[in-house]
N, CA, C and O atoms as CSV, one atom per row, in Angstrom:
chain,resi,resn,atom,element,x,y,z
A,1,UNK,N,N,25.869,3.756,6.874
A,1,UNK,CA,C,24.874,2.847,6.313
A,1,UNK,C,C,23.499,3.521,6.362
A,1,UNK,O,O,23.106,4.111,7.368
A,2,UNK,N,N,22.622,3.388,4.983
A,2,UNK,CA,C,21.578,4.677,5.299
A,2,UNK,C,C,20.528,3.105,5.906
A,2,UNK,O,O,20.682,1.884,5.877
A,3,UNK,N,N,19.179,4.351,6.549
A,3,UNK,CA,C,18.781,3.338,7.723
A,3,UNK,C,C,17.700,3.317,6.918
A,3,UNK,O,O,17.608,4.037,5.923
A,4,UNK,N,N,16.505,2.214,7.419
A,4,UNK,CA,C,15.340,1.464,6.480
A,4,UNK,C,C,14.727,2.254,5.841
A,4,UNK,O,O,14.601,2.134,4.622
A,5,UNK,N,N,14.196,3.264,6.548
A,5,UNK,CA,C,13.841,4.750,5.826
A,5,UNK,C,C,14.226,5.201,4.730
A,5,UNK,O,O,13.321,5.289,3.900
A,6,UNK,N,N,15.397,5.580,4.339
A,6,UNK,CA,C,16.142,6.251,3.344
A,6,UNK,C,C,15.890,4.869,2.288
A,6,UNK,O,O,15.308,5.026,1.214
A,7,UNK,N,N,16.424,3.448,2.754
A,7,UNK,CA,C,16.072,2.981,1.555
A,7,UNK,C,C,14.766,2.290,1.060
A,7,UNK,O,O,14.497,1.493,0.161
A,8,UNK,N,N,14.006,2.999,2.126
A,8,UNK,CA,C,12.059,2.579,1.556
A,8,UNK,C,C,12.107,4.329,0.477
A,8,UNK,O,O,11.704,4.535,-0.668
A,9,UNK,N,N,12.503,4.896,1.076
A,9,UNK,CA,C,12.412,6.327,0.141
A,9,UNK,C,C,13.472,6.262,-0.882
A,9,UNK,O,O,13.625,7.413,-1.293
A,10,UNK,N,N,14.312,5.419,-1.511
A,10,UNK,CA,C,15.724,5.505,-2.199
A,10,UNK,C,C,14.745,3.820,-3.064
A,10,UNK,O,O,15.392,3.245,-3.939
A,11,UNK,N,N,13.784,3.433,-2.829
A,11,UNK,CA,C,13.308,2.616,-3.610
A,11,UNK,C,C,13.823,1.104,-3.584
A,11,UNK,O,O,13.414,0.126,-4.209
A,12,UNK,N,N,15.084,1.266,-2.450
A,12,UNK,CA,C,15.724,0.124,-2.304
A,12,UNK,C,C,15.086,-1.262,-1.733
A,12,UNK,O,O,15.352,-2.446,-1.937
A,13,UNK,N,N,13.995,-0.496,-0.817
A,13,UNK,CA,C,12.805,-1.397,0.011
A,13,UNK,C,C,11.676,-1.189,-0.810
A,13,UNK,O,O,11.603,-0.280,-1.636
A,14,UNK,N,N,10.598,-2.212,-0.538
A,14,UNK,CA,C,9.420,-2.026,-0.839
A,14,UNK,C,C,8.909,-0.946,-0.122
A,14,UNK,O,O,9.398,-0.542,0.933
A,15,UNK,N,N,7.967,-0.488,-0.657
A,15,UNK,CA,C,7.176,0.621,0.613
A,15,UNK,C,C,6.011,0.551,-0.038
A,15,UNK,O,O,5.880,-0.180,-1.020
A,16,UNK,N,N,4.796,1.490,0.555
A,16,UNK,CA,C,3.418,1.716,0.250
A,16,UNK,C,C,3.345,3.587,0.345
A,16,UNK,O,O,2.632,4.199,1.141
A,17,UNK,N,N,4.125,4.119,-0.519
A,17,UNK,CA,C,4.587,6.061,-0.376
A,17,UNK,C,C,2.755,6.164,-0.605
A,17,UNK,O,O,1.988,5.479,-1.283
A,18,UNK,N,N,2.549,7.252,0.229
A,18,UNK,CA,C,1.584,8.409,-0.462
A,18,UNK,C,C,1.947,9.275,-0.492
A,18,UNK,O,O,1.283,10.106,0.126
A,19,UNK,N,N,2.457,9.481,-0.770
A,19,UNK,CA,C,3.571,11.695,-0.557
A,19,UNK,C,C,5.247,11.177,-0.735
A,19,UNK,O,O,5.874,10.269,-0.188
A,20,UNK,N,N,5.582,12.063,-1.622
A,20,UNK,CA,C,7.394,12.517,-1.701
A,20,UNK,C,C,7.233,13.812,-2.585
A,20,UNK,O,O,6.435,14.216,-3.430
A,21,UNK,N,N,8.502,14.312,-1.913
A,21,UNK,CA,C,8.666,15.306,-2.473
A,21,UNK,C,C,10.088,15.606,-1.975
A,21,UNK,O,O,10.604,14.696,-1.326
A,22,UNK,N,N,10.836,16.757,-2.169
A,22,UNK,CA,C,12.129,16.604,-2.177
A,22,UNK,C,C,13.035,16.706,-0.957
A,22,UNK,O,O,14.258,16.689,-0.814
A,23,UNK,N,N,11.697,16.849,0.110
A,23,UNK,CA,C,12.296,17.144,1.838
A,23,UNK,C,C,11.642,15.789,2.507
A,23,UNK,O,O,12.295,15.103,3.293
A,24,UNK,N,N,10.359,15.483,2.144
A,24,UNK,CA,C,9.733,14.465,3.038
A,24,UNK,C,C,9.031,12.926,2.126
A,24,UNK,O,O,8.500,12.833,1.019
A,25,UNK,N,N,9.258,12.164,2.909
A,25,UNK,CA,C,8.280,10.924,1.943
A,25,UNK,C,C,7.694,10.475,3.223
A,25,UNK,O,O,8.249,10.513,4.322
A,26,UNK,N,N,6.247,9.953,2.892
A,26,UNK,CA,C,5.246,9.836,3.689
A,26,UNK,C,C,4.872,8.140,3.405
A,26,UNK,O,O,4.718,7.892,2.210
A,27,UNK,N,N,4.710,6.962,4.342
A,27,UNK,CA,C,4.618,5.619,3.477
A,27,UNK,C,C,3.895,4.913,4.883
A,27,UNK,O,O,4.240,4.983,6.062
A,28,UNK,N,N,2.808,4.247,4.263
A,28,UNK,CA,C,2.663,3.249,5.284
A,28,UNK,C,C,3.429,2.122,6.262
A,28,UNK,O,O,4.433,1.448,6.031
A,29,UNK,N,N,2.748,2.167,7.193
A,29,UNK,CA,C,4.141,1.279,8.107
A,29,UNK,C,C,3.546,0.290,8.259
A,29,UNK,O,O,2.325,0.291,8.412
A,30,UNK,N,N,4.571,-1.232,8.249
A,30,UNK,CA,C,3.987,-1.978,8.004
A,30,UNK,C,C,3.587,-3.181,9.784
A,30,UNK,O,O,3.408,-4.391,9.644
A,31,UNK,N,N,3.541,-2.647,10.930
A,31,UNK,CA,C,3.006,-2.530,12.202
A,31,UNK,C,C,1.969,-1.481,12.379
A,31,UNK,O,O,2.028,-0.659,13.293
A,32,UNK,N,N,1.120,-1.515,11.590
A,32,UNK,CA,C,0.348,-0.493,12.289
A,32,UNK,C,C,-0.689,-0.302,13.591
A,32,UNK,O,O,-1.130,-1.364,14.031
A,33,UNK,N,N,-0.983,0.509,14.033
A,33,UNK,CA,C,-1.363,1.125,15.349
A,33,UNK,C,C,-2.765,0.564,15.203
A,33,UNK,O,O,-3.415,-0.191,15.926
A,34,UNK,N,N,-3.086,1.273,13.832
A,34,UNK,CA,C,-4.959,1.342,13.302
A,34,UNK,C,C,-4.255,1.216,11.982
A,34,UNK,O,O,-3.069,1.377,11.695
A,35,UNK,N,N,-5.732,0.745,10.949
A,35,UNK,CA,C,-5.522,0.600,9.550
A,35,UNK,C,C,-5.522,2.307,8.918
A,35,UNK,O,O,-6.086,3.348,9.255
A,36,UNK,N,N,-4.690,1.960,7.981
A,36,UNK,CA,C,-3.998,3.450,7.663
A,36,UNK,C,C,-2.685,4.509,8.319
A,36,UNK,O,O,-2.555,5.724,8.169
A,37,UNK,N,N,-2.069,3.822,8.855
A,37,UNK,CA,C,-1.015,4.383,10.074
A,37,UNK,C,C,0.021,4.674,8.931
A,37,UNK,O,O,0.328,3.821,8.098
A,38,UNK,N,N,0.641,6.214,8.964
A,38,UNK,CA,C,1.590,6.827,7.690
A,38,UNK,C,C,2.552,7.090,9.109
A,38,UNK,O,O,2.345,7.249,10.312
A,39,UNK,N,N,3.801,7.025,8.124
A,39,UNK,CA,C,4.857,7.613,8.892
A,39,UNK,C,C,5.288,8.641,7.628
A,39,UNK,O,O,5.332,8.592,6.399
A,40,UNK,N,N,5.532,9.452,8.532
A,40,UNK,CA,C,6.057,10.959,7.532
A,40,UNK,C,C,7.659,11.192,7.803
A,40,UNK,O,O,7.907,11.910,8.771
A,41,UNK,N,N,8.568,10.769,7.204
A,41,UNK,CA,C,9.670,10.946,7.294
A,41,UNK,C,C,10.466,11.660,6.220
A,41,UNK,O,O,10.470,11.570,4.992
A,42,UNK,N,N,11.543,12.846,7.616
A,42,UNK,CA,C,12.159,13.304,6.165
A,42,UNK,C,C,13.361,12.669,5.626
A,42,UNK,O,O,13.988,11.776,6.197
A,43,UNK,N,N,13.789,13.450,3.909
A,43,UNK,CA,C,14.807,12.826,3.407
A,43,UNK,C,C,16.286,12.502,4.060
A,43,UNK,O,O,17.126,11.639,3.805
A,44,UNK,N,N,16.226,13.615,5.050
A,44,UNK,CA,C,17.633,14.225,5.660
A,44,UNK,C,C,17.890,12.848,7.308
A,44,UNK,O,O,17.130,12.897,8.276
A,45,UNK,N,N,18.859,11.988,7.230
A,45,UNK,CA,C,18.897,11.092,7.951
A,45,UNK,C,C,19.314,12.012,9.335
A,45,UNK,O,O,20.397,12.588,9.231
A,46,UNK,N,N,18.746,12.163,10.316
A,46,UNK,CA,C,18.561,12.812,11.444
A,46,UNK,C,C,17.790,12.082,12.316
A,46,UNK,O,O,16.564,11.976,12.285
A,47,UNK,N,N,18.700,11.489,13.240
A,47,UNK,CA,C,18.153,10.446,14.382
A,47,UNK,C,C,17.018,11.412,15.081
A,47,UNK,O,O,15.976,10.806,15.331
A,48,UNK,N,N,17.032,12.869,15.459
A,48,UNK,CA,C,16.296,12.979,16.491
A,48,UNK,C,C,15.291,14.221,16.250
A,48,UNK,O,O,15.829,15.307,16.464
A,49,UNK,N,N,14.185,14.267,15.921
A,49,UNK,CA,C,13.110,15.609,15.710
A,49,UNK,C,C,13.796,16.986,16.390
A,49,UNK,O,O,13.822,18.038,15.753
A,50,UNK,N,N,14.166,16.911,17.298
A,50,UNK,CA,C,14.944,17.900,17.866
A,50,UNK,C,C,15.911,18.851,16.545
A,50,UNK,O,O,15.918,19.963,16.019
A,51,UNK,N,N,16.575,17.673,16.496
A,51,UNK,CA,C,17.653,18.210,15.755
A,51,UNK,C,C,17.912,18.479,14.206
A,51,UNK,O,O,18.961,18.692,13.598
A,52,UNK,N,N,16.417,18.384,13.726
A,52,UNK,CA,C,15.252,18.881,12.207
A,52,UNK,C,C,15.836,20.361,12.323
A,52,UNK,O,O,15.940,20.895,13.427
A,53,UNK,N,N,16.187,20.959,11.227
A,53,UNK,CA,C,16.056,22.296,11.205
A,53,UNK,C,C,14.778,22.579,11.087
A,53,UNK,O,O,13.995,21.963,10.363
A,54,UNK,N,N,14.451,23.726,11.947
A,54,UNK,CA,C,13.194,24.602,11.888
A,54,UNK,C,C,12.094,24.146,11.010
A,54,UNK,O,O,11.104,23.458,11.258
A,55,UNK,N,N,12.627,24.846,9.633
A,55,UNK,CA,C,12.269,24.924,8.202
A,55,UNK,C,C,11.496,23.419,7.796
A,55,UNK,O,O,10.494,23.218,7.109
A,56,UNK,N,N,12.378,22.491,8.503
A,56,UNK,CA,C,11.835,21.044,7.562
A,56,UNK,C,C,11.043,20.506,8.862
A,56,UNK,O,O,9.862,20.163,8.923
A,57,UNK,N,N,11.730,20.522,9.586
A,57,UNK,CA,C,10.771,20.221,10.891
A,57,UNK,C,C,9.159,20.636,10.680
A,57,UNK,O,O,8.354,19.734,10.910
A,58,UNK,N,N,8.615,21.982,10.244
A,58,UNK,CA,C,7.881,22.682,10.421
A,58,UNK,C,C,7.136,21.760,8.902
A,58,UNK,O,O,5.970,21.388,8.771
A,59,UNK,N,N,8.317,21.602,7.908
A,59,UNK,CA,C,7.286,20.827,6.519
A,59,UNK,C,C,7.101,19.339,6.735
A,59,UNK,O,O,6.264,18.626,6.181
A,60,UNK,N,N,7.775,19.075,7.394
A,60,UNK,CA,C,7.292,17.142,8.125
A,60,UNK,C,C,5.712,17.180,8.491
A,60,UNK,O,O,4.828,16.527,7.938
A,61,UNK,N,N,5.556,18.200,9.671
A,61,UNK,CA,C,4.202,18.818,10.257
A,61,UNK,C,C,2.977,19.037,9.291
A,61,UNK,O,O,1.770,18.847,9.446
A,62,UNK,N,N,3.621,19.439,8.390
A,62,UNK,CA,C,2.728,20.359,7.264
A,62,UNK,C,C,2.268,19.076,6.248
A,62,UNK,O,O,1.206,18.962,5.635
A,63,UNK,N,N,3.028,18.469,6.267
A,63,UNK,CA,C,2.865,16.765,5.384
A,63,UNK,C,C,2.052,16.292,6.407
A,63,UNK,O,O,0.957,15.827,6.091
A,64,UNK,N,N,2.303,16.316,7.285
A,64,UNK,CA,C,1.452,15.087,8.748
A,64,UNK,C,C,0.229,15.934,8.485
A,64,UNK,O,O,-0.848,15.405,8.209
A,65,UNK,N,N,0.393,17.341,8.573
A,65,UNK,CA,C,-1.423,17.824,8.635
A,65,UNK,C,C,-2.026,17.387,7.471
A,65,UNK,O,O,-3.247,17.282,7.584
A,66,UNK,N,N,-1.585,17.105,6.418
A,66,UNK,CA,C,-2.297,17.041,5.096
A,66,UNK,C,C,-2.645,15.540,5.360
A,66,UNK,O,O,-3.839,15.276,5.499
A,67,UNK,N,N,-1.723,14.520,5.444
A,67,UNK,CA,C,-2.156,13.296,5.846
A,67,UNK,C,C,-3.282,12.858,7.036
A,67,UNK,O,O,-4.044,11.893,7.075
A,68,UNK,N,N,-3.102,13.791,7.834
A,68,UNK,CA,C,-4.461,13.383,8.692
A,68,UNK,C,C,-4.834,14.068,8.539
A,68,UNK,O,O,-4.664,14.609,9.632
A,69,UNK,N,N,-5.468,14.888,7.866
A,69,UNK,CA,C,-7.000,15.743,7.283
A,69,UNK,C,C,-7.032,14.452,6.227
A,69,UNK,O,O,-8.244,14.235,6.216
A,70,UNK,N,N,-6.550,13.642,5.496
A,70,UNK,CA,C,-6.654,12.404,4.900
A,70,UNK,C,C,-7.577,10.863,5.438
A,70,UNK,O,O,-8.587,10.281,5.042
A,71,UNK,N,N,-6.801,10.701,6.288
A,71,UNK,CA,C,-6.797,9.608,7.276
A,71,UNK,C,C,-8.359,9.813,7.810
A,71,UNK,O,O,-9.288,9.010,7.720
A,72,UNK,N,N,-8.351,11.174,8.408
A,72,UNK,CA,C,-9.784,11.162,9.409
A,72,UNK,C,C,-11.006,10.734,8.248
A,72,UNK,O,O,-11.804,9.797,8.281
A,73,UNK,N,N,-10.831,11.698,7.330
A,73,UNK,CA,C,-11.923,11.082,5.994
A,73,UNK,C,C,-12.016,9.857,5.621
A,73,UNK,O,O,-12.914,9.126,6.038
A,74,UNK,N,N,-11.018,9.431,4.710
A,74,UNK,CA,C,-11.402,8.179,4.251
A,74,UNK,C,C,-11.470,6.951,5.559
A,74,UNK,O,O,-12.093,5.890,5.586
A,75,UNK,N,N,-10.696,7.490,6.441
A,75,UNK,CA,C,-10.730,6.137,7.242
A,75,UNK,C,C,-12.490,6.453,8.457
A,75,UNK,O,O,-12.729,5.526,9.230
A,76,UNK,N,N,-13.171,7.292,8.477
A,76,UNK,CA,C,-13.917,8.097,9.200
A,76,UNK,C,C,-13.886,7.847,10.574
A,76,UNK,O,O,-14.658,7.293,11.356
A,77,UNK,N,N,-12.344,8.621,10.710
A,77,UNK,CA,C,-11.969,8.609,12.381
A,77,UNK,C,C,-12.472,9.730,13.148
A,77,UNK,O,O,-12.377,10.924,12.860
A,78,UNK,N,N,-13.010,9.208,14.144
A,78,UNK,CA,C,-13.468,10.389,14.974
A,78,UNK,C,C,-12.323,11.791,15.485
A,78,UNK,O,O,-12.706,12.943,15.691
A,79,UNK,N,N,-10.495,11.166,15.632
A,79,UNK,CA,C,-9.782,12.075,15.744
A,79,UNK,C,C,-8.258,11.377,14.415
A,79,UNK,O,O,-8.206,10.525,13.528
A,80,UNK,N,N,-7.282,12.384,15.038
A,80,UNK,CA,C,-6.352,11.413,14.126
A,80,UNK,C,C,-4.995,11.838,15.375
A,80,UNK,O,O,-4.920,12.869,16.042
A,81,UNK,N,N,-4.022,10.628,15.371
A,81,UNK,CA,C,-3.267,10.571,16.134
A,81,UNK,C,C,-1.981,10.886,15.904
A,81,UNK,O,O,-1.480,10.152,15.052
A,82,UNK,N,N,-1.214,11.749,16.370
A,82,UNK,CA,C,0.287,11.938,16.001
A,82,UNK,C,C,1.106,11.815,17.065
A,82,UNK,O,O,0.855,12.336,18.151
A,83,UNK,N,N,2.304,11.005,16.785
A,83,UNK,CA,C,2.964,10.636,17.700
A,83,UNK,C,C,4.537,10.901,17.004
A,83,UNK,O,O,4.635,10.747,15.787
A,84,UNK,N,N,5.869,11.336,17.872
A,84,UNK,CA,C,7.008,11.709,17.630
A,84,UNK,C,C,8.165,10.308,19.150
A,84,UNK,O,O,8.725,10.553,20.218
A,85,UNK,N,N,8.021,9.350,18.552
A,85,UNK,CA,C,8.714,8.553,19.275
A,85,UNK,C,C,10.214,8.625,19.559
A,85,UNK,O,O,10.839,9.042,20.534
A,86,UNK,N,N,10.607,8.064,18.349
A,86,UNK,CA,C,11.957,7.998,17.920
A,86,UNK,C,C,12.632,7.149,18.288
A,86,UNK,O,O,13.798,7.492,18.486
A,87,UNK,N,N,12.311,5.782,18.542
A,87,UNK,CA,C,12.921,4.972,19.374
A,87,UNK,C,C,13.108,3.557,18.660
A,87,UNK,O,O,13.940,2.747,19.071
A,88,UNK,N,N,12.309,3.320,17.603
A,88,UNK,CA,C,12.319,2.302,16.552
A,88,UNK,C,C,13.226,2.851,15.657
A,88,UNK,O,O,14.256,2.318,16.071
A,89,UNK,N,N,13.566,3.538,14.725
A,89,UNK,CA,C,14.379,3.607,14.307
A,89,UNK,C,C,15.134,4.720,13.984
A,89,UNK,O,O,14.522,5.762,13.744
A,90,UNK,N,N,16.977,4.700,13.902
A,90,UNK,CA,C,17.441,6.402,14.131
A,90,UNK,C,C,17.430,7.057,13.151
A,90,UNK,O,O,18.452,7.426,12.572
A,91,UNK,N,N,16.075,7.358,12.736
A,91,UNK,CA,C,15.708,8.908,11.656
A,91,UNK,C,C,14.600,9.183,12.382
A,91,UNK,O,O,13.957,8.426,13.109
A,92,UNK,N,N,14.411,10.432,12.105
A,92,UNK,CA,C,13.330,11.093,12.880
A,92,UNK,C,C,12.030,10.744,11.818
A,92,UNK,O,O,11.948,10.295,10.675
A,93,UNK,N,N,11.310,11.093,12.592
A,93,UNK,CA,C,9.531,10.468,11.694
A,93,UNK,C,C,8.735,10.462,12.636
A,93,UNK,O,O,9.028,10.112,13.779
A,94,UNK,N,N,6.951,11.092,12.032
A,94,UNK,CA,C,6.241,11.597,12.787
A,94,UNK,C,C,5.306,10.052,12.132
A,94,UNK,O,O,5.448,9.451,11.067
A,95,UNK,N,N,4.298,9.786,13.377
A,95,UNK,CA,C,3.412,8.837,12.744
A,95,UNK,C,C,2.124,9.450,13.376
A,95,UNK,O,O,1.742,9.865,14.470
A,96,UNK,N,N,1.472,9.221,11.592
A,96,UNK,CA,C,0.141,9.990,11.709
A,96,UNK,C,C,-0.875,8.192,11.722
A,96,UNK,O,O,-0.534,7.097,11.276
A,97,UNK,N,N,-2.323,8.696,12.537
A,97,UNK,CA,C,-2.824,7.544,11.941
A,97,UNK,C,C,-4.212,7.583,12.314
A,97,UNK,O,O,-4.330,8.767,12.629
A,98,UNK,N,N,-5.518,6.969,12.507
A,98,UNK,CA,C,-6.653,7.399,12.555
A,98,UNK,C,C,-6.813,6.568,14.308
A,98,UNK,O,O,-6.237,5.557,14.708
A,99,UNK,N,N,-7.935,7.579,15.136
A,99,UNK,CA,C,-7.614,7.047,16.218
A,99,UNK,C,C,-9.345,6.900,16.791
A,99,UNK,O,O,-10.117,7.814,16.502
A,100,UNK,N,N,-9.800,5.808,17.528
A,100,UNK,CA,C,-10.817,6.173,18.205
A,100,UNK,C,C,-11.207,6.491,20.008
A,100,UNK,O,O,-12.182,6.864,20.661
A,101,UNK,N,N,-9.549,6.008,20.302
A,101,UNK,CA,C,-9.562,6.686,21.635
A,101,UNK,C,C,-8.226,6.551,21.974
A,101,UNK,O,O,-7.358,6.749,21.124
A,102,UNK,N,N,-7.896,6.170,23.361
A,102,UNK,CA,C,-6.633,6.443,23.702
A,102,UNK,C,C,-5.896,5.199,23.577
A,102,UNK,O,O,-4.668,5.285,23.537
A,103,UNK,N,N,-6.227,4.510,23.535
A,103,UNK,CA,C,-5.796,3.054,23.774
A,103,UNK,C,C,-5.400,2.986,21.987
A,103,UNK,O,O,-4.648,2.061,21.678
A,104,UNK,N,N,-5.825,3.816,20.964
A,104,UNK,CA,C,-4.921,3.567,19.604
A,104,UNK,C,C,-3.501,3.795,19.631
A,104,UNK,O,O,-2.675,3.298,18.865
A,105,UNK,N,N,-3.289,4.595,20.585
A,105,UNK,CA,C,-1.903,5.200,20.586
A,105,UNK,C,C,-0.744,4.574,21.705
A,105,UNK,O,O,0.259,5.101,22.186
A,106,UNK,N,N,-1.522,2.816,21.948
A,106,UNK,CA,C,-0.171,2.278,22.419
A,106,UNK,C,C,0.596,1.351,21.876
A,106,UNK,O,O,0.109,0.253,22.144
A,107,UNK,N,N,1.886,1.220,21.030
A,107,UNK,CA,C,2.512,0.551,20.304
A,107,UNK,C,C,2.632,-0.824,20.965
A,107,UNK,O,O,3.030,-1.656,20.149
A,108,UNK,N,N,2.486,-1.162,21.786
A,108,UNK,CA,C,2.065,-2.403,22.641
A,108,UNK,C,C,0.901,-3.562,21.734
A,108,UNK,O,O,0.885,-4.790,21.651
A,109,UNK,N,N,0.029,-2.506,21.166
A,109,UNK,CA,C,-0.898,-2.696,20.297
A,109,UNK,C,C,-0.819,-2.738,18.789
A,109,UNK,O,O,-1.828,-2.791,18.086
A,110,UNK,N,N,0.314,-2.715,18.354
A,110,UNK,CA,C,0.373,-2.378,16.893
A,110,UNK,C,C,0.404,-3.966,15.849
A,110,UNK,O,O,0.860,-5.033,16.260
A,111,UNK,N,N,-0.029,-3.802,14.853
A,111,UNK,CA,C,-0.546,-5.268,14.071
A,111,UNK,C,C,0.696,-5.554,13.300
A,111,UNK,O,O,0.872,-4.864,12.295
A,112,UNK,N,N,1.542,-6.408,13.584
A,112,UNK,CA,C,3.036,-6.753,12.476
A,112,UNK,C,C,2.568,-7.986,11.694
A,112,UNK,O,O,3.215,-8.737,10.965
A,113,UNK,N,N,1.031,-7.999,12.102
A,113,UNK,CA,C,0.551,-9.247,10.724
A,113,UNK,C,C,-0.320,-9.218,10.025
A,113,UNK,O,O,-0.954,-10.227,9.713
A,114,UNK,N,N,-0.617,-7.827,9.524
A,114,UNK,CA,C,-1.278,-7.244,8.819
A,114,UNK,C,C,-0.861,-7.894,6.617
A,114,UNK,O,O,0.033,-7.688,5.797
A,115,UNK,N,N,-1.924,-8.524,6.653
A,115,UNK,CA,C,-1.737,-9.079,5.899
A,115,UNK,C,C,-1.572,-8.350,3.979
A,115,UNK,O,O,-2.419,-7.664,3.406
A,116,UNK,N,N,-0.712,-8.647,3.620
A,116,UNK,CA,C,-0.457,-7.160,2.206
A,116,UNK,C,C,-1.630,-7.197,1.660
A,116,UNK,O,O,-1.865,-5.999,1.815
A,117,UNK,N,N,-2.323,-7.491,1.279
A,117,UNK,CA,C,-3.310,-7.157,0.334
A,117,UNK,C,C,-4.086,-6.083,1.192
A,117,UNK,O,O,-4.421,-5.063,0.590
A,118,UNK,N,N,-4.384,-6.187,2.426
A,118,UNK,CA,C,-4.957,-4.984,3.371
A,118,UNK,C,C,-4.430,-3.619,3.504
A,118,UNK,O,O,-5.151,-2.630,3.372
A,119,UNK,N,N,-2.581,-3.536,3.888
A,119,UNK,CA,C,-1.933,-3.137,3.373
A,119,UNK,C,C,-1.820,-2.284,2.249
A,119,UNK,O,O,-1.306,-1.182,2.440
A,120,UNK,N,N,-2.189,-2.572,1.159
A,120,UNK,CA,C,-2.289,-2.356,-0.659
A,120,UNK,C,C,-3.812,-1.172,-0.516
A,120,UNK,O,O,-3.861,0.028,-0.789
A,121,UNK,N,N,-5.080,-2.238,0.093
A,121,UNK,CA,C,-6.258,-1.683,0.106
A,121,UNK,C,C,-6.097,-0.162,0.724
A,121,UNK,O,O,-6.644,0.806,0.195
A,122,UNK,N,N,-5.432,-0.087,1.687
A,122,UNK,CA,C,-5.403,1.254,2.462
A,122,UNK,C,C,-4.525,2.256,1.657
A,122,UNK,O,O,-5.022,3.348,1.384
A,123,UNK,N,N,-3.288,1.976,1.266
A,123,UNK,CA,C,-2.338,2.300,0.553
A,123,UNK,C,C,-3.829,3.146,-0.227
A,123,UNK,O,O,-4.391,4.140,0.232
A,124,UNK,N,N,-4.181,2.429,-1.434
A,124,UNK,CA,C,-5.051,2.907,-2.395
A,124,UNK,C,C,-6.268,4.454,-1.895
A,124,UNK,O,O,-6.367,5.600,-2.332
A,125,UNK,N,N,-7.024,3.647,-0.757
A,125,UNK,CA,C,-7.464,4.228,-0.050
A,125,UNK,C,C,-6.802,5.947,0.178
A,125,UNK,O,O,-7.332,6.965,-0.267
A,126,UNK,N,N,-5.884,5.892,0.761
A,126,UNK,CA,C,-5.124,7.162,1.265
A,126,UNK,C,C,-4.668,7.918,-0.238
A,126,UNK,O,O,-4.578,9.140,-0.360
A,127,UNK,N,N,-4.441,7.066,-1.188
A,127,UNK,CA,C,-3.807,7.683,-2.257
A,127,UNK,C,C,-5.076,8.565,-3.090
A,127,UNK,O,O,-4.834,9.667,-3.582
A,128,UNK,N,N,-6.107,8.084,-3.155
A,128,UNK,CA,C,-7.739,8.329,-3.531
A,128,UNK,C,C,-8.502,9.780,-2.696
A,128,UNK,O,O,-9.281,10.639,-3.111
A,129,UNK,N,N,-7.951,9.582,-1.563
A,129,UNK,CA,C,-8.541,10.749,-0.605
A,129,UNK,C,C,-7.398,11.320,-1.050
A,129,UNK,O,O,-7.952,12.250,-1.635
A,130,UNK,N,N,-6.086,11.535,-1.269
A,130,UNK,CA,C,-5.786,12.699,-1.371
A,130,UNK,C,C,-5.606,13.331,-2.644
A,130,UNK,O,O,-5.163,14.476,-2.550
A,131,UNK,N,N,-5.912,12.744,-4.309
A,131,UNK,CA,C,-6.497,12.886,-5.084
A,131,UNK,C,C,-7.348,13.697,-5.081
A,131,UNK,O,O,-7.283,14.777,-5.667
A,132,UNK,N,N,-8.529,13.184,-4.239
A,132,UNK,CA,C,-10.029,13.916,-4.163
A,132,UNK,C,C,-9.766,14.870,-3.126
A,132,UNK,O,O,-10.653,15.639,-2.755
């Protein structure tokens, strides 16, 4: 059974993508940490970052850097946060997101009532910065 991932990237789910391409799709999550929080996940259903070959492992990274050189701009974060959990759900996925201290980076904290039109706004947002 492919897991929420594959079918937010397979179009089966709604999603908010800023990035696909034929190894990784990049989409807002809809708990986020801070406004603008991307999860970069690749195509290849692989419960655990570990077990990423090299190669794609290394282009997940390379998507996450482009997204937060994103994030820090338009969102004007003082840093940007990456985190490799793996514990919400079994595909691997890096979550990038804009941070102003340490306390962004505890999922304890994350907003699951983030209302869509805010959602949409950021979506746009991220899609605009990486345009420009």
């Amino acid at each position: 059974m492919p897991t929420i991932f594959s079918r937010i990237i397979a179009g089966e789910l709604p999603g908010r993508i800023v990035h696909s391409d034929e190894r990784v799709a990049a989409f807002l999550t809809i708990a986020p940490l801070t406004p603008g929080h991307t999860l970069v996940v690749p195509r290849a259903e692989v419960d655990e970052w570990t077990d990423l070959e090299p190669e794609l492992a290394a282009h997940v990274l390379a998507v996450a850097h482009t997204i937060g050189r994103t994030l820090k701009r338009v969102f004007a974060a003082p840093r940007v946060g990456l985190i490799i959990a793996g514990f919400e759900v079994p595909h691997a996925h890096v979550h990038v997101f804009p941070a102003s201290d340490m306390a962004d980076f505890d999922f304890a904290r994350a907003d699951d009532n983030v209302p869509a039109a805010e959602l949409d706004a950021h979506h746009q947002r991220i899609l605009a910065g990486l345009e420009g």
